[in-house]
C-alpha positions in Angstrom: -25.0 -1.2 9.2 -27.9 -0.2 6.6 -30.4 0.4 8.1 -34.8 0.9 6.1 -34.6 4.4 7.0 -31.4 5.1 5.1 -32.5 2.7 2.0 -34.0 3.8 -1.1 -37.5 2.1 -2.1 -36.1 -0.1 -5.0 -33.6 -1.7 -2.3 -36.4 -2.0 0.3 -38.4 -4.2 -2.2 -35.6 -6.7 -2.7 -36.1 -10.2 -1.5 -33.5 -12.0 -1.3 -34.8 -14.8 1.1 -34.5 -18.3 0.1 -38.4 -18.7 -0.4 -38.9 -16.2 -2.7 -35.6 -17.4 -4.5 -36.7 -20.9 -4.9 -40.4 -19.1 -5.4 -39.3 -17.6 -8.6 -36.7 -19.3 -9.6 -34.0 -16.5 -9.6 -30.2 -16.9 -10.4 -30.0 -12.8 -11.0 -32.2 -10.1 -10.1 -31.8 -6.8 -12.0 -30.1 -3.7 -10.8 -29.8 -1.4 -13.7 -27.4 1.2 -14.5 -25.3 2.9 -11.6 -26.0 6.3 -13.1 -29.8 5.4 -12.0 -28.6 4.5 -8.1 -29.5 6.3 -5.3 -26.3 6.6 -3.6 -27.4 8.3 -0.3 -29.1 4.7 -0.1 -26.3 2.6 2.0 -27.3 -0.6 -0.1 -27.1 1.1 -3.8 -23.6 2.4 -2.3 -22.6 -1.0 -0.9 -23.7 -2.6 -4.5 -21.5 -0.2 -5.9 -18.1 -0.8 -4.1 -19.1 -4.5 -5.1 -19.2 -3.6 -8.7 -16.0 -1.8 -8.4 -16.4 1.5 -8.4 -14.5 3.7 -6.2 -17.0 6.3 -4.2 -16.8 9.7 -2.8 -18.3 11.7 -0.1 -19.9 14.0 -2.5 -22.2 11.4 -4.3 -22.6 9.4 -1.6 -25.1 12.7 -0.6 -23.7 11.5 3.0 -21.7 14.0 5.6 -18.9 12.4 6.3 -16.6 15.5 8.4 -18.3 16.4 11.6 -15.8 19.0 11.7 -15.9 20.8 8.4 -19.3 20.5 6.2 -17.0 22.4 3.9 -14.8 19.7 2.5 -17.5 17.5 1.3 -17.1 18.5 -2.5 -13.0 18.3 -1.9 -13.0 14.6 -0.9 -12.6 13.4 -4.3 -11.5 9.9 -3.1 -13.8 9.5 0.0 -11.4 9.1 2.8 -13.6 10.0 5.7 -16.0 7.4 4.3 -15.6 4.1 6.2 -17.8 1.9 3.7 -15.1 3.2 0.7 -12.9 1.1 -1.2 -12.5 -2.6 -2.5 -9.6 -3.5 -3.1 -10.5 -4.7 -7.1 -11.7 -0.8 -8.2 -12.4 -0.6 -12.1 -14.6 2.9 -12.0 -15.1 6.3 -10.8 -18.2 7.0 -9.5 -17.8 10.4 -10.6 -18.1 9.2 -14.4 -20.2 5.7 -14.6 -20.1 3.8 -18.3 -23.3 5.3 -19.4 -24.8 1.9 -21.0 -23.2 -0.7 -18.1 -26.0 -2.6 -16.4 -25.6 -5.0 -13.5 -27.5 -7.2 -11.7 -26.8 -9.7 -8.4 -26.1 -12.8 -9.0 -26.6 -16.1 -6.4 -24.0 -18.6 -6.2 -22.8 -21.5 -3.8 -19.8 -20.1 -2.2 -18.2 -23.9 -2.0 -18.1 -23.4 -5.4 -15.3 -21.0 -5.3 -12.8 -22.8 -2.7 -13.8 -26.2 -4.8 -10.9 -28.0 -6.4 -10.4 -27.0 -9.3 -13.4 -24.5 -9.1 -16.5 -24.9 -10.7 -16.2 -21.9 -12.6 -19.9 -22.0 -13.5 -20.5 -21.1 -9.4 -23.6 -23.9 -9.7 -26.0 -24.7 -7.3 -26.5 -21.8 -5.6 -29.0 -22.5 -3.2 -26.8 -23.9 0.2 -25.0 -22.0 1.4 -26.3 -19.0 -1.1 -23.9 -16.1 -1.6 -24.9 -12.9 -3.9 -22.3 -11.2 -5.5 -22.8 -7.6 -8.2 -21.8 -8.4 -11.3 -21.9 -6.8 -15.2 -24.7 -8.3 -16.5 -23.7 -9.5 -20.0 -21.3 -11.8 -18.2 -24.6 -13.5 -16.0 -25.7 -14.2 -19.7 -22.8 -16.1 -20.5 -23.3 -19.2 -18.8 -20.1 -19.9 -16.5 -17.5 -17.8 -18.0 -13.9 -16.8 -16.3 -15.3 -12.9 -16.3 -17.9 -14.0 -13.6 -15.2 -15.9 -11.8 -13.3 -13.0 -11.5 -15.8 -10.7 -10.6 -16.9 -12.8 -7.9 -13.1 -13.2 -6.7 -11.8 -9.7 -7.4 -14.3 -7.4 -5.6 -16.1 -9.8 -3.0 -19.8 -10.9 -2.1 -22.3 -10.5 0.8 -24.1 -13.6 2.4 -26.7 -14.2 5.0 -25.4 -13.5 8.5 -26.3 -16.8 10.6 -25.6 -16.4 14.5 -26.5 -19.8 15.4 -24.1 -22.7 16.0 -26.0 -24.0 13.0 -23.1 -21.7 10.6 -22.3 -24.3 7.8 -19.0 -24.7 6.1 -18.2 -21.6 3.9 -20.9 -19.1 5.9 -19.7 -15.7 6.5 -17.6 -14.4 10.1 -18.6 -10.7 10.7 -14.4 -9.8 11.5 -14.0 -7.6 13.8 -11.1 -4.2 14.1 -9.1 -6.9 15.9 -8.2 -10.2 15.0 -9.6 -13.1 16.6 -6.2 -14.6 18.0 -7.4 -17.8 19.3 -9.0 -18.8 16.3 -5.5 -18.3 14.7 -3.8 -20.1 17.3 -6.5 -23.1 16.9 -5.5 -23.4 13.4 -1.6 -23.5 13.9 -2.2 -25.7 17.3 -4.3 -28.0 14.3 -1.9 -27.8 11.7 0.7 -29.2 14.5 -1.1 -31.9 15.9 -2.4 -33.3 13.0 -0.8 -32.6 9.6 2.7 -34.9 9.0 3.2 -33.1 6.1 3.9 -29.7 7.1 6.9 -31.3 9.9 10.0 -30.5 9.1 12.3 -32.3 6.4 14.6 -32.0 3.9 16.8 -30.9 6.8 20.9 -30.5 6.5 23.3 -28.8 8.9 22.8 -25.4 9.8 24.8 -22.7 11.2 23.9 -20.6 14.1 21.2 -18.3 13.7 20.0 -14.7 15.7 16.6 -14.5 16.6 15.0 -11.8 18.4 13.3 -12.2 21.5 10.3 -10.7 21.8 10.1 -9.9 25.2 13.0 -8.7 25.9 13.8 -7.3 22.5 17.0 -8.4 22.8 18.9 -10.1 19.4 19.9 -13.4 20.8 22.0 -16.6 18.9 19.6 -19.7 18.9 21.3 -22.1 21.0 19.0 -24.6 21.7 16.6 -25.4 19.0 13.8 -22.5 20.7 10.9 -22.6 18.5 10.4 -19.4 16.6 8.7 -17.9 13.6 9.7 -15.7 10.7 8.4 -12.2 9.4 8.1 -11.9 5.6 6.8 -8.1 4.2 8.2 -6.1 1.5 11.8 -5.0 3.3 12.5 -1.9 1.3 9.2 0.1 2.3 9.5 0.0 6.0 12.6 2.3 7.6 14.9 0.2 9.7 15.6 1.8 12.4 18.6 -0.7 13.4 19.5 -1.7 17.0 22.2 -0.9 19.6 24.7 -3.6 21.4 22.0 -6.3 20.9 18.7 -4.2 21.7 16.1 -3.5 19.3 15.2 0.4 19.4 12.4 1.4 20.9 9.2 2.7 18.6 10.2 0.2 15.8 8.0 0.8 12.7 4.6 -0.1 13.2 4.6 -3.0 10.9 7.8 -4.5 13.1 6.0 -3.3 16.5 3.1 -5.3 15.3 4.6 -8.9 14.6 6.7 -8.3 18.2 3.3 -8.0 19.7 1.5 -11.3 17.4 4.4 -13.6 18.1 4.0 -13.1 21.8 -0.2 -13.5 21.4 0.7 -17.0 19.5 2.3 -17.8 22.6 5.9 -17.6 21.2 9.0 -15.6 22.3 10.9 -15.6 19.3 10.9 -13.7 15.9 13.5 -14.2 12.7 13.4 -10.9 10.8 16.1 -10.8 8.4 17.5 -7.0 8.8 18.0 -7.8 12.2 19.0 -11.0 12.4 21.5 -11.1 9.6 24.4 -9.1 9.9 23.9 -6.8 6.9 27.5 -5.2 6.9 29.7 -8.2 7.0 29.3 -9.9 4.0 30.9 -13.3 4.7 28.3 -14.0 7.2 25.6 -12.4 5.3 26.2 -14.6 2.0 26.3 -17.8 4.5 22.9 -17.1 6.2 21.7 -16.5 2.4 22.9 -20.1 1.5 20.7 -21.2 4.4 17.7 -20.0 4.2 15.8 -22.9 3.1 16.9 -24.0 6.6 15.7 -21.4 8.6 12.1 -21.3 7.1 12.2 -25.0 7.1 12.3 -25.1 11.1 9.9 -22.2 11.5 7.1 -23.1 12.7 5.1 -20.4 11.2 6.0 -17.2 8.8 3.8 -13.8 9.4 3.1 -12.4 5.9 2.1 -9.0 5.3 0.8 -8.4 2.3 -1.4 -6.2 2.6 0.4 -2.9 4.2 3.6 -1.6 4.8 2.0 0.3 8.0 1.0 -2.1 10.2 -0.6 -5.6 10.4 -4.4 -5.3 10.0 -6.3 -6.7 12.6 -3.2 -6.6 14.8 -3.2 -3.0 14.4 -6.8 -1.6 13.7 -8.7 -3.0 10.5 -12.2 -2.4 9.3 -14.9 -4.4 10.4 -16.6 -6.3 8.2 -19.7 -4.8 6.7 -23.6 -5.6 7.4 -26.6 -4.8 5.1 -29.9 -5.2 6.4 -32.4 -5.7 3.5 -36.1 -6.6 4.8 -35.8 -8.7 8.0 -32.3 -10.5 6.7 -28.8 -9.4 7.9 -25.9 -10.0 5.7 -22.4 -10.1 5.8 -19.9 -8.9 3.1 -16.8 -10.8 2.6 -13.6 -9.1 1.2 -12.0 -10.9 -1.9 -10.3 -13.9 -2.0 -7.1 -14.6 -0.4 -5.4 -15.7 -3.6 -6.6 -12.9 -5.4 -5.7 -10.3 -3.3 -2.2 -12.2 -2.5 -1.4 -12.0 -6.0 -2.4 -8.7 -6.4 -0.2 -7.4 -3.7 3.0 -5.6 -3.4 4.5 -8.4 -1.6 3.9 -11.2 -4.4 5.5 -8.4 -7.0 8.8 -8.5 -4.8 11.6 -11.3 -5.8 12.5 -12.0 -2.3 9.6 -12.9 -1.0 9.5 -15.4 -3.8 11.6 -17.7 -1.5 9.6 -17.3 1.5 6.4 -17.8 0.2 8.2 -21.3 -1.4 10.2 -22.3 1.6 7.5 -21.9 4.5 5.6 -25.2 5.6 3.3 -22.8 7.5 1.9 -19.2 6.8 0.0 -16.8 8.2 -1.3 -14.0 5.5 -2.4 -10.6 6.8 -4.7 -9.2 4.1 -6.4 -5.8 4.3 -9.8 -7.4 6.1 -8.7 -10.5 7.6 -6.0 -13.1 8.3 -5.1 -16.1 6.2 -4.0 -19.2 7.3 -2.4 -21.8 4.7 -0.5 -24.6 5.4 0.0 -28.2 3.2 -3.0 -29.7 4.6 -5.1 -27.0 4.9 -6.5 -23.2 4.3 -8.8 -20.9 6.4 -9.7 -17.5 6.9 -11.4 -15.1 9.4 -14.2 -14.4 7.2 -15.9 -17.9 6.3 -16.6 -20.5 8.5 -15.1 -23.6 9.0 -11.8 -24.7 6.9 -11.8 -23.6 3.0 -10.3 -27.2 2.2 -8.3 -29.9 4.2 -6.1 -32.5 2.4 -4.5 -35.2 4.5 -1.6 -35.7 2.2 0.4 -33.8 -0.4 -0.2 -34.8 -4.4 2.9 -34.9 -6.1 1.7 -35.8 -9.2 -0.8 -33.0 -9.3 -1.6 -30.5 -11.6 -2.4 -27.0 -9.9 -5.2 -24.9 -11.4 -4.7 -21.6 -12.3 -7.9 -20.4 -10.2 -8.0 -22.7 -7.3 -7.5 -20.8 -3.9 -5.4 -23.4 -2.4 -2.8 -22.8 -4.8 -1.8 -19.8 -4.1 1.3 -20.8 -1.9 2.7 -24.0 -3.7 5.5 -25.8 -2.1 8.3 -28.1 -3.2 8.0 -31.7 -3.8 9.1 -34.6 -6.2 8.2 -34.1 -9.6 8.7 -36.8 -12.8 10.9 -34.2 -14.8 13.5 -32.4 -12.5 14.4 -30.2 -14.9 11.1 -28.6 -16.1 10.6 -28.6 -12.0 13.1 -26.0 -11.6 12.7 -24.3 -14.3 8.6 -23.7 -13.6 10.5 -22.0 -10.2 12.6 -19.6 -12.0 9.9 -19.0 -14.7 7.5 -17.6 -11.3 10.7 -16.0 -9.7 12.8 -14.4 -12.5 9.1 -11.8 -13.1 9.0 -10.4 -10.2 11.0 -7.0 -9.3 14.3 -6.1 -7.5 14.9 -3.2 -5.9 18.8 -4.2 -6.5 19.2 -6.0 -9.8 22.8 -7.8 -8.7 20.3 -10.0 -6.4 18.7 -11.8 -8.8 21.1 -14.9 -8.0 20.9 -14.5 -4.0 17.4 -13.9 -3.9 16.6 -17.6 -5.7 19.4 -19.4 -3.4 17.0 -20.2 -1.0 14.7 -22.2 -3.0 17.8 -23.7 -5.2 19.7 -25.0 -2.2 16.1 -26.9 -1.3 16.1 -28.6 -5.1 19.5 -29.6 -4.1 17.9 -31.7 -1.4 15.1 -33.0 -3.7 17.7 -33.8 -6.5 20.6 -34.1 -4.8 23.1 -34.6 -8.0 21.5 -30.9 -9.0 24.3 -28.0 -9.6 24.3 -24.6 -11.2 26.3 -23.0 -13.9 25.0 -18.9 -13.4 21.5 -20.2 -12.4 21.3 -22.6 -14.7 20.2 -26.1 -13.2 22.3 -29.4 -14.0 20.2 -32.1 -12.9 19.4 -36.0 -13.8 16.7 -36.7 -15.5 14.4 -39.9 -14.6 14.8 -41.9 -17.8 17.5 -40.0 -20.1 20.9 -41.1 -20.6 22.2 -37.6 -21.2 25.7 -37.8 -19.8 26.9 -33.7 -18.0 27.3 -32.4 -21.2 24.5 -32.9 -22.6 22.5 -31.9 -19.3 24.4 -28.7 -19.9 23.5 -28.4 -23.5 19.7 -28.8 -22.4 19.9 -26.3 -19.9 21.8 -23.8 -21.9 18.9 -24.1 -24.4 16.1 -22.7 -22.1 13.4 -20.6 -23.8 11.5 -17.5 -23.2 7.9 -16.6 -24.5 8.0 -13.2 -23.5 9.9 -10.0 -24.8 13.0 -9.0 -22.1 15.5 -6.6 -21.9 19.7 -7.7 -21.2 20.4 -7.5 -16.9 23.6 -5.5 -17.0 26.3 -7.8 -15.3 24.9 -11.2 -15.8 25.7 -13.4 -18.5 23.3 -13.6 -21.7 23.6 -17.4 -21.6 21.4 -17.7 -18.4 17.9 -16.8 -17.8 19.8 -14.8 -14.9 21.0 -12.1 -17.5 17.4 -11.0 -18.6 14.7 -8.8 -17.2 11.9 -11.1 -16.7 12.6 -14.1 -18.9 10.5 -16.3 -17.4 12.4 -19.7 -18.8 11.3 -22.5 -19.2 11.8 -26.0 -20.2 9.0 -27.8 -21.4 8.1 -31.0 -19.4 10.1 -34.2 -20.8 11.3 -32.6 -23.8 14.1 -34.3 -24.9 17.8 -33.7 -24.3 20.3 -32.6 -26.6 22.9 -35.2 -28.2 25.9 -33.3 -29.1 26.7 -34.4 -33.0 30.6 -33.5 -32.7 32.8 -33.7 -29.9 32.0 -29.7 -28.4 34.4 -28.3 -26.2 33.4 -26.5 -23.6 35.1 -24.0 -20.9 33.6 -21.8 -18.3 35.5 -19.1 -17.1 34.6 -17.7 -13.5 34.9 -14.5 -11.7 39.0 -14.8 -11.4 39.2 -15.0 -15.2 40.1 -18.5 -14.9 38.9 -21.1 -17.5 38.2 -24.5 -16.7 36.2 -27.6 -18.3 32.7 -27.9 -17.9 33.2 -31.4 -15.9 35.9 -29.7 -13.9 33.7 -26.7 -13.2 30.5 -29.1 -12.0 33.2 -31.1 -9.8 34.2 -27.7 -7.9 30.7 -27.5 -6.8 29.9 -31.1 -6.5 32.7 -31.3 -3.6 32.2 -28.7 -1.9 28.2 -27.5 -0.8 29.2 -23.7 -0.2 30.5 -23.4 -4.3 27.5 -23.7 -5.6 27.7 -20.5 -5.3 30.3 -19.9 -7.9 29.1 -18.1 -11.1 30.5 -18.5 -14.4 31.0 -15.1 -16.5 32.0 -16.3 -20.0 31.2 -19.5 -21.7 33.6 -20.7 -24.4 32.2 -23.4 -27.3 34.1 -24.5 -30.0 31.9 -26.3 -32.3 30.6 -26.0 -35.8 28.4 -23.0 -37.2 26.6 -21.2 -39.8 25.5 -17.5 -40.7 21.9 -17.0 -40.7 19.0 -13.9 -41.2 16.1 -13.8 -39.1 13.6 -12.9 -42.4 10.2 -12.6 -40.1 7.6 -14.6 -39.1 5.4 -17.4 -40.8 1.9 -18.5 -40.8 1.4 -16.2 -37.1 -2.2 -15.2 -37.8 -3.3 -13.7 -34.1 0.3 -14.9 -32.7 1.7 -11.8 -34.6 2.7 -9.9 -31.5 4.1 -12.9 -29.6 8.3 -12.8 -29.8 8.5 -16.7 -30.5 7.1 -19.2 -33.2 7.7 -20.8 -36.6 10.2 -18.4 -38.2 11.7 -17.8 -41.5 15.5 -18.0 -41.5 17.6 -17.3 -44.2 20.8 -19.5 -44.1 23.9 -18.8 -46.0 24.9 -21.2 -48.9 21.8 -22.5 -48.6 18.8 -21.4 -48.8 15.4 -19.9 -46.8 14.0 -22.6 -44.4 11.5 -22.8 -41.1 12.3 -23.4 -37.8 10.9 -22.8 -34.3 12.7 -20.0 -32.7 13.0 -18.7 -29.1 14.7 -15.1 -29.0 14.2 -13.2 -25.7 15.4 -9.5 -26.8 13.2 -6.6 -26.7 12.4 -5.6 -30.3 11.6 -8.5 -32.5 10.5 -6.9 -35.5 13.2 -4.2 -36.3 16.4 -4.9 -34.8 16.7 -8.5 -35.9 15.4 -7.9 -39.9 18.7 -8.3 -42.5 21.0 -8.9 -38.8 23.7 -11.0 -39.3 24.1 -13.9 -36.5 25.9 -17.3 -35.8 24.0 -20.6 -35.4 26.0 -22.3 -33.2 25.1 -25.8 -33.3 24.9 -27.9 -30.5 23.2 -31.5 -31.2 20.0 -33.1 -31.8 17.0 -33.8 -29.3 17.3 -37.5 -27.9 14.5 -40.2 -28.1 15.1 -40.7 -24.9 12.5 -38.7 -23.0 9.8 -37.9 -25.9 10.5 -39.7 -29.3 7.4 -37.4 -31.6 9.8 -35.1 -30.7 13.5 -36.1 -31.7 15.9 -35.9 -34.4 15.6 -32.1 -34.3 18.6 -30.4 -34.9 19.3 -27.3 -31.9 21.2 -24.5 -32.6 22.1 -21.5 -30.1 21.7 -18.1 -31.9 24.1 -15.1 -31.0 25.6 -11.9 -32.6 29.0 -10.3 -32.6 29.2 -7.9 -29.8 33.0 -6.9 -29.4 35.4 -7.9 -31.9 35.9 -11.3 -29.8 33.0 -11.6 -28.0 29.0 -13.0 -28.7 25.3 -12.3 -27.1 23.4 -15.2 -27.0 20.0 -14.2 -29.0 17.7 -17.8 -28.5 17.1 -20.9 -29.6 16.6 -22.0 -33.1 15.1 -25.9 -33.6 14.5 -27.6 -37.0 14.3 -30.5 -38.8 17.7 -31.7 -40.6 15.8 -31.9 -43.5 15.3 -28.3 -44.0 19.1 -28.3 -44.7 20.0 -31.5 -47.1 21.8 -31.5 -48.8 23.9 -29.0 -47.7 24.0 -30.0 -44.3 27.5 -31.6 -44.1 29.2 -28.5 -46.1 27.5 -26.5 -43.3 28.6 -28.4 -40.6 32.5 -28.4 -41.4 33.0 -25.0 -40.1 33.7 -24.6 -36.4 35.0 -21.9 -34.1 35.8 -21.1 -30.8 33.1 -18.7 -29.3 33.4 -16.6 -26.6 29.7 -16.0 -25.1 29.1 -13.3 -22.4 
């Protein structure tokens, strides 16, 4: 705690009581450049962390090794100082921008759990929050910098002890989390929120569970209520288990979810390296097919986020931080949940991607405190009362890219199937493998869930086959749509995967834009898909080997075959970009063979847009027009699939081309009466 005798005289002189506030009418109160600081002052080097700059020992002026005075000037990053570190840092303390000033800034902290925030953080004065921020961004009235100041590197507030706390007040956490407050939440949740019960339910086979008080790896025979462990598998050693029993000393992070699962008043744990049998494959790829299921009955995952060591607060955490400035304690409050969820190891990994998806419950250990979000509500150790309560789930809604409670976002109906799925593998397909032959598996989860949303929905190598609410589109032209997804972003080929799917690209992040229209072949297109045995079959026989059976929806295409007509075409560069310059999609200038240049809107996904495709040679394979069905401003246009010759009989699929027939009368007939049979891999 900071105490007057350890607080420099311009920090004593601050007034931050609501009276003097109001008194002067103060929004920001000046703090000047860091370089001027006094940083053996506790509140100049709490105002710093807040600004986000990372501090040491030695300009702290503070002896922080009992032991050793000699290691002051050697502890660069501060580690024996327990008020270092933020988890948003953006300087060294060591070397300050010379010309940065800050200031604190009061703000209502409502307005940040509000939804959709008020990004302008307005009226400040109940419950009133101060948070250190640049100050050229507290001149710019309202702006996302401020936001993210604010949500990135935390705030302190007014410490109120009395049961007169209001909604959003700060909770001094302490090294141990509170566990009955957790347990009220869940105990809540359970009581009172239909929503988060469990549905979409199908079948499931047996599952192992552990049981946490006898360690023991035991089938689920009886329904037993249990909860699931989700944490960033390949950083913490697995130390395995012998006929059934879980060694002793497990890593700390496992030792630590044994010993919360048993506080929550439960006995058993689903941890997937120890309750999936990771050697025989058969039963592995079946538990994978199910794993919509098992989060779907759990009636709570653990998520670790913040640590691979252990489970703060379970383990020991720090204790949140008190400044005493005049007669007024305050408290300061970490960053946001969401932001440093996103921000975290855990939301980089693919497989967690699922879990996060598939859970109706979750429990988040950050670095400061625990997290509790479910579909009706969200709260946290460090501000009182519930962040936001909704007593039923908007299906219809639009999330906002800042609001809290959408960090987790779970499945539900949407009015376009297809762009629903797609948004899915769009968020899934960035984040990182650690074995790049999972990207199929690790989505499963969440694809065998869409199946019970849309249940007509099959896959062709990840790409979704599904009705749309008001389109004709018979299964090939469903297909056609699907094939046709696009890519905003630069990407590099996934060895081993088809180029075709989104599947056989390093972060593609596909989409499909919401109701845009389906393609309507033009000619009768024939089209094969040949599977892992080399066998080739129809596309309607291939969708009826899944449709019958539920486990071969696992079955993955490798080659696609299209006869259908085509035409050479040049990529010649980009047209009318201005600032879009470095972006590898827009209107393009293509130069078409017996014809002439024209304009079209073109998708490629590969890696170097403007070298390797100048004066390259590809085929415009083309596959229909866009129905009026869904979205008639945009129909009529013609869609073409662009690839190049890789092997003497095989093709690459290189994007999307779209444009308007007109670009090509009159020669558009003479350009349509060639056809050939394309192999695509």
């Amino acid at each position: 705690m900071a105490t007057g005798e350890s607080t420099c005289l311009r920090c004593r002189n601050i007034d931050l009581s609501a009276h003097s506030l109001r008194l002067n009418n103060l929004v920001t109160i000046q703090l000047g450049n860091v370089r001027d600081w006094e940083l053996a002052c506790q509140i100049c080097r709490a105002f710093a962390r807040l600004a986000g700059f990372e501090l040491s020992a030695a300009r702290s002026g503070v002896d922080t090794n009992d032991d050793d005075d000699d290691d002051d000037d050697d502890d660069d990053n501060g580690d024996g100082d327990d008020d270092n570190g933020l988890s948003h840092i953006i300087y060294n303390i060591e070397d300050p921008p010379s010309t940065q000033e800050y200031c604190l800034l009061a703000f209502n902290t409502a307005t940040i759990f509000a939804d959709p925030p008020d990004v302008k953080l307005a009226d400040w004065e109940d419950p009133v929050s101060f948070a250190v921020i640049e100050k050229e961004y507290a001149c710019s009235e309202g702006s996302e910098e401020v936001f993210n100041c604010v949500r990135g590197r935390g705030w302190f507030s007014l410490y109120v002890e009395s049961e007169d706390r209001q909604r959003f007040m700060p909770e001094a956490t302490k090294a141990l989390a509170e566990v009955s407050l957790i347990k009220s939440w869940l105990q809540y949740c359970i009581a009172n929120h239909k929503q988060c019960h469990p549905n979409l339910l199908r079948t499931m086979a047996p599952i192992k569970l552990i049981n946490c008080s006898t360690r023991q790896v035991v089938s689920r025979d009886h329904d037993q209520s249990f909860l699931t462990l989700s944490y960033v598998c390949s950083e913490v050693p697995d130390l395995g288990y012998t006929d059934g029993q879980l060694v002793i000393n497990q890593p700390q992070l496992i030792e630590d979810a044994i010993t919360l699962t048993l506080q929550l008043e439960y006995y058993y744990l689903w941890i997937d390296r120890y309750c999936i049998n990771q050697v025989d494959e058969v039963e592995k790829g079946s538990q994978i097919l199910q794993m919509d299921q098992i989060y779907a009955r759990s009636d709570l995952t653990i998520i670790v986020a913040d640590s691979v060591e252990g489970m703060s607060g379970v383990s020991s955490r720090k204790p949140a931080d008190t400044l005493v400035l005049g007669n007024q304690i305050f408290i300061i409050t970490p960053p946001t949940p969401r932001y440093e969820i996103e921000n975290s190891i855990w939301n980089r990994r693919a497989w967690t991607y699922q879990e996060s998806v598939l859970s109706r419950r979750r429990l988040v250990a950050l670095r400061e405190q625990f997290y509790f979000k479910c579909m009706g509500m969200d709260c946290c150790e460090s501000l009182h009362g519930c962040l936001q309560e909704k007593t039923r789930i908007d299906a219809t809604r639009v999330g906002h890219r800042w609001s809290e409670s959408e960090v987790f976002i779970n499945l539900s109906t949407q009015d376009d199937p297809l762009a629903h799925i797609y948004y899915h593998l769009a968020e899934y397909s960035k984040r990182q493998l650690s074995f790049p032959t999972d990207i199929l598996q690790a989505i499963e989860g969440v694809l065998a869930q869409m199946r019970q949303i849309y249940p007509d929905l099959a896959e062709v190598t990840g790409l979704p086959i599904v009705h749309r609410v008001g389109s004709p589109a018979g299964l090939k032209e469903r297909f056609l749509t699907t094939l046709c997804w696009k890519t905003a972003f630069r990407c590099e080929r996934r060895e081993g995967f088809a180029s075709w799917s989104w599947a056989g690209w390093h972060a593609a992040l596909p989409f499909i834009e919401n109701r845009e229209p389906d393609i309507v072949e033009m000619h009768n297109l024939d089209i094969g898909i040949e599977d892992l045995s080399s066998k080739t079959t129809s596309l309607e026989q291939f969708y009826g080997r899944q449709a019958q059976n539920f486990a071969n929806r696992h079955i993955h295409g490798t080659r696609l075959h299209i006869e259908a007509p085509y035409f050479v075409v040049k990529f010649l560069g980009w047209s009318n970009r201005g600032i879009e310059s470095v972006l590898p999609y827009g209107k393009a200038r293509i130069w078409v063979e017996g014809a002439k240049m024209i304009h079209g809107r073109f998708f490629p996904p590969t890696h170097d847009q403007n070298t390797k495709r100048n004066n390259e040679v590809w085929n415009a394979i083309v596959l229909g027009r866009r129905s009026a069905a869904l979205d008639a401003s945009n129909s009529n246009m013609l869609v073409m699939l662009i690839t190049k010759r890789v092997m003497e009989r095989f093709f690459e699929r290189i994007g999307v081309l779209e444009i308007t027939p007109q670009e090509l009368e009159p020669d558009l007939t003479a350009l349509l009466s060639r056809q050939e049979n394309f192999t695509i891999i």
